[in-house]
C-alpha positions in Angstrom: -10.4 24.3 22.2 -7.1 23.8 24.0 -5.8 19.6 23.9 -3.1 18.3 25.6 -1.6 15.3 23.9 0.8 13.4 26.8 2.8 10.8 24.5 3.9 10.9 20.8 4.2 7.5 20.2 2.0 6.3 16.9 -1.1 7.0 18.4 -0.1 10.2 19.5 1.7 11.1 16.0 -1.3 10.5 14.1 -4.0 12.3 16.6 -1.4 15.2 16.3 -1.5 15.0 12.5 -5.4 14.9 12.2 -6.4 17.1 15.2 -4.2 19.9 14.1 -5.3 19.4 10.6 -9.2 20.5 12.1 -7.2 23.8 14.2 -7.3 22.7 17.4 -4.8 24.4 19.7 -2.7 21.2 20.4 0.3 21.0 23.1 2.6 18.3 22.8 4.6 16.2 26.2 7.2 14.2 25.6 9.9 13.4 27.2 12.0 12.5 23.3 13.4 16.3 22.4 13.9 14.8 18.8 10.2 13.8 18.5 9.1 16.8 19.8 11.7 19.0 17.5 10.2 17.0 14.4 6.3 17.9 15.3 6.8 21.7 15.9 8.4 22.0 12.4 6.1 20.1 10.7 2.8 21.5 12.7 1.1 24.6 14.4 1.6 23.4 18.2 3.6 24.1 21.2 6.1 21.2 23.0 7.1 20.6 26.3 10.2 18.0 27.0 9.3 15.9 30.0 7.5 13.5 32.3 3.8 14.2 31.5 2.7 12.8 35.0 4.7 15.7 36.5 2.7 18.3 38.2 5.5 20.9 37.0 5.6 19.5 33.4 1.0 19.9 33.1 1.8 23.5 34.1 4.2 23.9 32.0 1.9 22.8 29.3 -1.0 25.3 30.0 -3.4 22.1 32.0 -4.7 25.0 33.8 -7.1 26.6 31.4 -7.1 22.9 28.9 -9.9 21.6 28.4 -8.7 18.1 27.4 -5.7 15.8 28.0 -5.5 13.0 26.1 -2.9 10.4 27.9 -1.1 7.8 25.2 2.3 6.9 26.5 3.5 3.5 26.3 2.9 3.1 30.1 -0.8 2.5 31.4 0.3 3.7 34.9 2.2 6.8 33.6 -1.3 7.7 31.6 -3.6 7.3 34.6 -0.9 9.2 37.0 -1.0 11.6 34.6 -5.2 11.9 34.3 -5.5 12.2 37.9 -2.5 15.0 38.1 -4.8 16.9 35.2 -7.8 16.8 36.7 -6.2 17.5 40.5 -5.4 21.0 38.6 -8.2 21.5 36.6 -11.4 19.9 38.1 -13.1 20.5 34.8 -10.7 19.1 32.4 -11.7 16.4 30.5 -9.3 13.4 30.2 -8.9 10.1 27.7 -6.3 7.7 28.8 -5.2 4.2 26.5 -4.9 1.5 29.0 -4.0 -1.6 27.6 -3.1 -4.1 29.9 -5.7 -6.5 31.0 -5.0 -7.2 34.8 -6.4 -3.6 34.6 -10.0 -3.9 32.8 -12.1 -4.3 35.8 -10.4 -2.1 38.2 -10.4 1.0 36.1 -14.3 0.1 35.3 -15.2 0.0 39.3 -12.4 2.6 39.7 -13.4 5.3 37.2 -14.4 8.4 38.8 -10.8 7.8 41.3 -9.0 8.0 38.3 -10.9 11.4 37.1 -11.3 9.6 33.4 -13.6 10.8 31.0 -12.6 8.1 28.5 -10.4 5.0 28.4 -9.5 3.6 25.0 -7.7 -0.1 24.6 -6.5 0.1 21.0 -5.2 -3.8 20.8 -9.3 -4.9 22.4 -10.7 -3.0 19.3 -8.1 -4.3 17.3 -9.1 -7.9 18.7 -12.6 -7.2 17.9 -12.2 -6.2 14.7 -10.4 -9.0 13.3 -13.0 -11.4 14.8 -15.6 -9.5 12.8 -13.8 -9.4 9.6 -13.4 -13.4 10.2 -17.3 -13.8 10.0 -17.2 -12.8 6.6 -14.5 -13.7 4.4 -14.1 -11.0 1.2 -14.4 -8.0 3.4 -11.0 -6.2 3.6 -12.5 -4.1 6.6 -16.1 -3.5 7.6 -17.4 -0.1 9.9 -20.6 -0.7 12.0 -23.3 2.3 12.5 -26.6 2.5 13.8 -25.3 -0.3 16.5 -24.6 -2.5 14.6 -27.6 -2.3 11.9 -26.0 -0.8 9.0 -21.7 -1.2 7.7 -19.5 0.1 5.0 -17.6 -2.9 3.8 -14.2 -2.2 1.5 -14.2 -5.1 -0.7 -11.4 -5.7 -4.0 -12.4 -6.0 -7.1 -10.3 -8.5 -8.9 -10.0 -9.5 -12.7 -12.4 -12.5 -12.2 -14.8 -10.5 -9.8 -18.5 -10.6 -11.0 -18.2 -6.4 -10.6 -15.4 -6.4 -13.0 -16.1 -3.9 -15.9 -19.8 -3.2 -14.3 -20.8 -0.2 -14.3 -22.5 1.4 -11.2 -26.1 1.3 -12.4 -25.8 -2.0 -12.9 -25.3 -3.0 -10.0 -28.1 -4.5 -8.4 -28.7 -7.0 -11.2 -25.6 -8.8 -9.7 -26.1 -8.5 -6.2 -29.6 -8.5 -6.1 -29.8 -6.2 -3.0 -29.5 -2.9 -2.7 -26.0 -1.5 -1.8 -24.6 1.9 -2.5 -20.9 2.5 -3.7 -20.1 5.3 -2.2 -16.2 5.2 -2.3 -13.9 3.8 -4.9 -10.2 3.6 -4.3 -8.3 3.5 -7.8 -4.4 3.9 -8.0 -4.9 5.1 -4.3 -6.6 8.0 -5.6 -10.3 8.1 -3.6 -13.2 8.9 -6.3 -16.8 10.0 -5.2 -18.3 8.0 -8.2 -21.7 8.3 -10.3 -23.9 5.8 -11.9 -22.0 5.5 -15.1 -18.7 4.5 -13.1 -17.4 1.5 -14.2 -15.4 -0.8 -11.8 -12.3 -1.7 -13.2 -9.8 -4.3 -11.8 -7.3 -3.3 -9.0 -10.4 -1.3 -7.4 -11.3 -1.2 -3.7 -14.8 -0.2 -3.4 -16.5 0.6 0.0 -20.1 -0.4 0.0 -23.0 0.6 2.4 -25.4 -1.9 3.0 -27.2 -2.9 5.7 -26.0 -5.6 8.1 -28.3 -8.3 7.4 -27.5 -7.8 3.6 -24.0 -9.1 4.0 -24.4 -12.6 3.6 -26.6 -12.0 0.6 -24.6 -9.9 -0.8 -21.0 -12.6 -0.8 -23.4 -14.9 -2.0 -24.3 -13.5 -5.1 -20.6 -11.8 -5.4 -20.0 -15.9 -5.7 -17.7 -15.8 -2.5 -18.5 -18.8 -0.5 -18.0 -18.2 3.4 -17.0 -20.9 5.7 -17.1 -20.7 9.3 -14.1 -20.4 10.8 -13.0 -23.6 12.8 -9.0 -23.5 13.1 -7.2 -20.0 13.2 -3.2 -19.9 13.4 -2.4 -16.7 15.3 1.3 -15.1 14.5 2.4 -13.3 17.4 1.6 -13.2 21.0 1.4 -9.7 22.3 -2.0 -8.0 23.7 -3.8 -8.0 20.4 -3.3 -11.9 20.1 -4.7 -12.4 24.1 -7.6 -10.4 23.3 -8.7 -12.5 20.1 -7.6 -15.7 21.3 -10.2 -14.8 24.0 -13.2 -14.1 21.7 -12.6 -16.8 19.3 -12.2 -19.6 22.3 -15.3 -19.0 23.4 -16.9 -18.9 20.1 -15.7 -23.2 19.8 -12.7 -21.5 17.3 -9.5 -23.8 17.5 -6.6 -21.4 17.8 -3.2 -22.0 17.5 -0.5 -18.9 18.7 3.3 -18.7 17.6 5.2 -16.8 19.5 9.2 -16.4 19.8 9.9 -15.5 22.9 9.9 -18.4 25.5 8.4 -16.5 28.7 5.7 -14.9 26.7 4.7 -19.1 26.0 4.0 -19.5 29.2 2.4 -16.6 30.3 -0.2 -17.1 27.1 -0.4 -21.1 28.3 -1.3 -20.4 31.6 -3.6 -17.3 30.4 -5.2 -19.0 27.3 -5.3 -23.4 28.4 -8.1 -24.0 25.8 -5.6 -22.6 23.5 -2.3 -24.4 21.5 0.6 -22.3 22.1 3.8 -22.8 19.9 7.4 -21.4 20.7 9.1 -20.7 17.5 9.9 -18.2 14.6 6.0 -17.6 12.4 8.6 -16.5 9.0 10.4 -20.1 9.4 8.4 -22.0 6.7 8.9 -25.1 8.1 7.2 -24.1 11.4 4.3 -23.1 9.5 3.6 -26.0 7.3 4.3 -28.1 10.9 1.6 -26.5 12.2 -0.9 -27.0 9.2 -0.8 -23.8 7.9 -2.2 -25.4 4.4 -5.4 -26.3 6.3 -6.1 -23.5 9.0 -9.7 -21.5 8.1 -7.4 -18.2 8.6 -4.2 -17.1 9.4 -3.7 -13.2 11.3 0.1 -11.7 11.8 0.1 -9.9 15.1 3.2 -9.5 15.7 5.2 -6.0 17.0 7.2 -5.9 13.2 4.8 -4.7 9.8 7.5 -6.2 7.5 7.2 -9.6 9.2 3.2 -9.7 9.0 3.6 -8.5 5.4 5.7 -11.8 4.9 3.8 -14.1 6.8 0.5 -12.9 5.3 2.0 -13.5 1.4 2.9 -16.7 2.3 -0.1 -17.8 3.8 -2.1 -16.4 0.7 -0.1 -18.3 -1.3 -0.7 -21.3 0.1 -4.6 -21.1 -0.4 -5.3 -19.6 3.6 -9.2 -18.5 3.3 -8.7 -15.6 5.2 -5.8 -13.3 6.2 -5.5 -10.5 8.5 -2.7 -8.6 9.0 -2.2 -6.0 11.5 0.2 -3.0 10.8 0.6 -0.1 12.7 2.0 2.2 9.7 -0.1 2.7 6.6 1.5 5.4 5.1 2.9 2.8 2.5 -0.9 1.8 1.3 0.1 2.3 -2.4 2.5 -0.1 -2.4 0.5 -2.8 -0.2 -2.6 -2.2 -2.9 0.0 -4.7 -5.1 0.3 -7.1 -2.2 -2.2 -10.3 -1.2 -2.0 -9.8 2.3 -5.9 -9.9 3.1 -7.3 -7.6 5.2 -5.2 -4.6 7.1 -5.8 -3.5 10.9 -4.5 -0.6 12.5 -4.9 -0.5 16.5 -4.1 2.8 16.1 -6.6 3.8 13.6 -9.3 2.3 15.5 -7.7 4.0 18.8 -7.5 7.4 17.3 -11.2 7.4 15.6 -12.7 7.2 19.0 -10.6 9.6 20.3 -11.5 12.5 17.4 -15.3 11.3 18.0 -15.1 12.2 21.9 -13.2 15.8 20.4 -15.9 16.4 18.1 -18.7 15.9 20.6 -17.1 18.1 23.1 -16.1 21.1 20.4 -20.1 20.7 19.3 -22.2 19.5 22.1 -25.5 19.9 20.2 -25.8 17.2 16.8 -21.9 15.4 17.6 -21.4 12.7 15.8 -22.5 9.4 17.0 -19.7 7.9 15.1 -17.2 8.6 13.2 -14.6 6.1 10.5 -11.7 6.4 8.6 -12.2 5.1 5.3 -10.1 5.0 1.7 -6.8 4.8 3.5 -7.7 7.8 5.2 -8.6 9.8 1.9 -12.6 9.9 3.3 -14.8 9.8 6.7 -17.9 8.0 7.1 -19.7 9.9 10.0 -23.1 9.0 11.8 -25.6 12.1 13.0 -28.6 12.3 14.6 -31.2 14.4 13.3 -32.6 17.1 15.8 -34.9 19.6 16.2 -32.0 22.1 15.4 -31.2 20.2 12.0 -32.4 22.1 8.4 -34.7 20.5 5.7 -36.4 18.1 7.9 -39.2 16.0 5.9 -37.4 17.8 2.5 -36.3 15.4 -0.6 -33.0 14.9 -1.2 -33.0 16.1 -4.8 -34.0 19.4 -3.4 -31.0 20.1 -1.2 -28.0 22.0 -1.7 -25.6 20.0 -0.9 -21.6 20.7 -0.1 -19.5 19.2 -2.7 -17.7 15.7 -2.0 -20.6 15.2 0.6 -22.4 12.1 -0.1 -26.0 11.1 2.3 -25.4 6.8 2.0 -28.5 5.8 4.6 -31.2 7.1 6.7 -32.2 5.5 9.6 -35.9 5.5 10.0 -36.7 3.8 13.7 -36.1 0.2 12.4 -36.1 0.6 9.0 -32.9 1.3 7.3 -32.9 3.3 3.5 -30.5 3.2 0.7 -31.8 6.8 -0.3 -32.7 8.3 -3.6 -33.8 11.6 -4.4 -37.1 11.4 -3.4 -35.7 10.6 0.4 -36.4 12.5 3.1 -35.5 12.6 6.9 -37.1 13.6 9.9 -36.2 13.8 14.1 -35.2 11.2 14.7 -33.8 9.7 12.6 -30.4 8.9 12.1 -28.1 9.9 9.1 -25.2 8.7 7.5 -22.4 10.8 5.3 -19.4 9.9 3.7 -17.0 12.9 2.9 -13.6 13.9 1.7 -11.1 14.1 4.2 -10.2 17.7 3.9 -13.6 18.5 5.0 -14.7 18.4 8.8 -18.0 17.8 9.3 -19.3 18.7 13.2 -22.8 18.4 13.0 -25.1 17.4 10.1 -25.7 21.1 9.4 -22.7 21.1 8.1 -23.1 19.2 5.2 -25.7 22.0 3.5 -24.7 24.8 1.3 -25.5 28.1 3.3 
């Protein structure tokens, strides 16, 4: 399958990085030479320098005969220009574009088949939504929804005081006192597909599949108390901040946003009136302990510098802040953050580029695509949701039976309403939904894939 990637900004870097990792025949436009230079060497792809809305430049890059162009330059107007110059070439090309300004939500919903656009993606909305999940429940470094919403893998740390401390894996269940599976364990930033006799040591991240309604018991009996959230200090006030300023206004949250620049003040006043807006520097100490840092329900760094939300985040952990998110749009420096007490990480661009490989796996296997798909482990693992069909193998079969790929783990069946931990007397049918956790170096396109031929 032939992809056009129009932008290699971060979101375009790492969909280049993980679509040319599964051999898709990837063609790069940018107008940065350097960039470009740096991506042939280090991948199998072609490059074309220049403006990726250009009719001239899409030739160039083969959009006759694509079959997708995926549009993620920093403009919004650049990226639909360049969708509807795509498709005015190719009628049958399929095309993703990130729009993230809001003035243009409602126009490119009413708008959509003008624009020729198969997909739109708003990495800094997801972002937003994310962070007001992971405020809901407090211990959760990151939590992935399947089965709408029914069913979540939740990364949680296991410190030396945590009730999982030295437990093994089988004994779970006489702590939590509902049934959860551990299907990942991050250890030295080494991902480990561990067994029963696995014992959690300190330091650990674990990733957890439970189902949704379990949560709550489940930070109950871990001993971590939650508190609604009722006053949230937001650092930074870019697109991500709008977006959950938005959600958590309307959900009777108190939030407070500090931003630098002046302008950007006003704009967010006269956007956001329910909303306290603060102009000043969110690493000046002083500011923060002005504004009641010591007392806020949870503190999130959103602003356009990783280094600064690192330091902001410390310092609010230090000062005893419930819940911390910070938002980062590099993690190749996870090691070194696993030291840190910086609560839980976002990526925009992580959340932007799982959709995107989703809608590339549906189209490369139309029959049994994913439903969807999440990066887990700090990348090291994927967590994918299939439906079962009347194509799949070993319908109605138990689990212990199957030959199953290595590093391929089945974490819950979804039987109608009913949602299963499985064992190895588990079985699924048509129907039913299916969720697998695997290694990273393995591509899973349909649940087929998962067997031993």
């Amino acid at each position: 399958m032939k992809i056009i990637i129009a932008g290699e900004g971060k979101v375009g870097a790492m969909l280049t990085k993980q679509l040319s990792a599964e051999g898709y025949d990837l063609t790069l436009i940018d107008a940065n030479k350097k960039i470009l230079d740096a991506s042939e060497e280090r991948y199998d792809i072609m490059a074309v320098q220049g403006n990726c809305a250009s009719m001239e430049v899409l030739v160039q890059a083969g959009v006759k005969d694509a079959d997708l162009l995926i549009a993620v330059t920093n403009a919004d107007e650049i990226n639909l220009l360049c969708c509807m110059t795509a498709h005015g070439i190719n009628a049958n090309i399929h095309t993703i574009a990130r729009i993230r300004n809001p003035e243009y939500t409602e126009q490119i919903y009413k708008m959509r088949n003008l624009f020729a656009l198969s997909m739109t993606t708003n990495p800094e909305k997801q972002a937003a939504i994310e962070i007001e999940r992971l405020l809901k429940y407090p211990g959760f470094l990151k939590r992935d929804t399947f089965a709408r919403g029914r069913v979540e893998i939740v990364e949680l740390r296991v410190d030396a005081e945590h009730k999982l401390c030295n437990t093994a894996l089988n004994d779970l269940y006489s702590i939590v006192k509902c049934k959860i599976l551990v299907c990942t364990v991050l250890r030295n930033g080494t991902a480990i597909a561990p067994d029963g006799n696995f014992v959690l040591r300190a330091g650990d991240r674990i990733f957890v599949t439970a189902p949704a309604n379990d949560l709550t018991l489940l930070l109950k009996n871990l001993g971590i108390i939650r508190h609604k959230v009722k006053r949230a200090i937001i650092c930074g006030g870019g697109r991500v901040s709008f977006y959950l300023a938005q959600i958590l206004l309307k959900n009777g949250i108190n939030v407070q946003i500090i931003e630098q620049n002046k302008d950007r003040c006003r704009q967010l006043s006269n956007l956001l009136p329910e909303a306290s807006i603060i102009h000043g520097d969110a690493t000046k100490e002083f500011l923060l302990e002005d504004e009641g840092i010591a007392g806020c329900d949870a503190l999130v760094t959103l602003t356009g510098v990783d280094e600064m939300n690192i330091v902001i985040s410390l310092y609010g952990c230090s000062c005893g802040v419930p819940r911390v998110v910070t938002k980062l749009g590099r993690l190749e420096t996870n090691k070194i953050l696993d030291s840190l007490q910086i609560g839980s990480i976002v990526s925009p661009k992580e959340l932007c580029c799982n959709d995107i490989v989703r809608y590339v796996r549906a189209m490369k296997n139309q029959t049994g695509a994913a439903l969807a798909i999440h990066t887990i482990a700090d990348g090291q693992a994927e967590a994918i949701e299939f439906l079962v069909d009347g194509n799949t193998k070993h319908c109605g079969e138990p689990l212990k039976k199957l030959k199953i790929k290595k590093n391929v783990l089945i974490v819950c069946i979804i039987h109608g309403t009913q949602l299963e931990i499985p064992n190895g007397d588990s079985s699924f049918d048509i129907g039913n939904a299916v969720i697998v956790v695997t290694s990273f170096d393995r591509v899973l396109y349909q649940l087929n894939d998962i067997f031993e031929s």
